[in-house]
N, C-alpha and C positions, 0 to 999 in steps of 0.2 A: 162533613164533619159537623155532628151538629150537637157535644156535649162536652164538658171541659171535667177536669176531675174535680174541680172545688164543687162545681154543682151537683155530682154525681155525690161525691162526700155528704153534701148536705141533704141529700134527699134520702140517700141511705141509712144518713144518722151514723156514718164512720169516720173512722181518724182520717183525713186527707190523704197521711201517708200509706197507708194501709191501699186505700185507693188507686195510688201511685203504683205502689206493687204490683198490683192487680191491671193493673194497664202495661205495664214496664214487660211481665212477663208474658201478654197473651201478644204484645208486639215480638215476641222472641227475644228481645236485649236483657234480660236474666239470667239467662242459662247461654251465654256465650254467644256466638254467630249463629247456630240454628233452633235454640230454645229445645223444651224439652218436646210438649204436645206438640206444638207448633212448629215444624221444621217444615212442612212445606207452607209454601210462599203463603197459598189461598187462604191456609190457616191463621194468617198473620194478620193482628188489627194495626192499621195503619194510625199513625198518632203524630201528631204535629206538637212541637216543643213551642211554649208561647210564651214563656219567659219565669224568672224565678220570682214570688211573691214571699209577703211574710201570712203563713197560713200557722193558726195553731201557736203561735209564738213564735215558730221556726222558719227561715228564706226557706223556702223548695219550688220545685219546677210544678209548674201550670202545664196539663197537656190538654188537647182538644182530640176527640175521636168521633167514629160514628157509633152510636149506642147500639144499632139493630146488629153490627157486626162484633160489638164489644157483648151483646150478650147472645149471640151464636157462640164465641168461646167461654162463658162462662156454660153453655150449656156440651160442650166440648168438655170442660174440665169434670164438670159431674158425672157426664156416659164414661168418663175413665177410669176418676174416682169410682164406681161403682162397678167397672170390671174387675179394678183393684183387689175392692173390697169380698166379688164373687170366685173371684180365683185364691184368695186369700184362703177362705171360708172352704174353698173346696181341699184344699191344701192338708189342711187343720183335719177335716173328714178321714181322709185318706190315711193320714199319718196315724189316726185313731184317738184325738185329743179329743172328743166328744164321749167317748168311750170309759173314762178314768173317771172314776170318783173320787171328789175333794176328800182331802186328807183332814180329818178331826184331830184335833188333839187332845189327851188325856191331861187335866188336871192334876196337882199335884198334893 
């Protein structure tokens, strides 16, 4: 473990807690007992709780992780995002919503 989230915030240039999100849920503790992407275990960033500071003006929790597996899931989250988004897109094709032309309106 060799990255904490105040450091990561600061290097990102984001809110702390935003941060925290972003670690909270690629350890799976977001979305319940098995998270959403993350439901098997290998998937899971391992995050150690290191106590609550005052970051931001607000006490919150400090966590420490390993970064090379913190951003294997964020690159996990993008490949899904992006199936998302191409299954989305195929969806819309199909249905024929590329097909219609925007509606004008007449002045009055």
């Amino acid at each position: 473990m060799d990255m904490t989230t105040i450091r990561l915030a600061e290097e990102e240039m984001l809110p702390h807690e935003l941060v925290v999100k972003k670690v909270k849920k690629y350890s799976g503790s977001s979305y319940g007992k098995n998270g959403k992407i993350y439901k098997m275990e290998k998937n899971r960033l391992t995050v150690l709780r290191m106590g609550r500071v005052e970051v931001d003006g607000m006490v919150q929790s400090v966590y420490k992780f390993d970064m090379l597996k913190y951003e294997a899931c964020e690159k996990m989250e993008a490949k899904f995002q992006q199936r998302q988004k191409d299954a989305q897109s195929k969806r819309a094709k199909e249905e024929g919503h590329f097909d219609k032309k925007p509606k004008v309106r007449k002045g009055k």
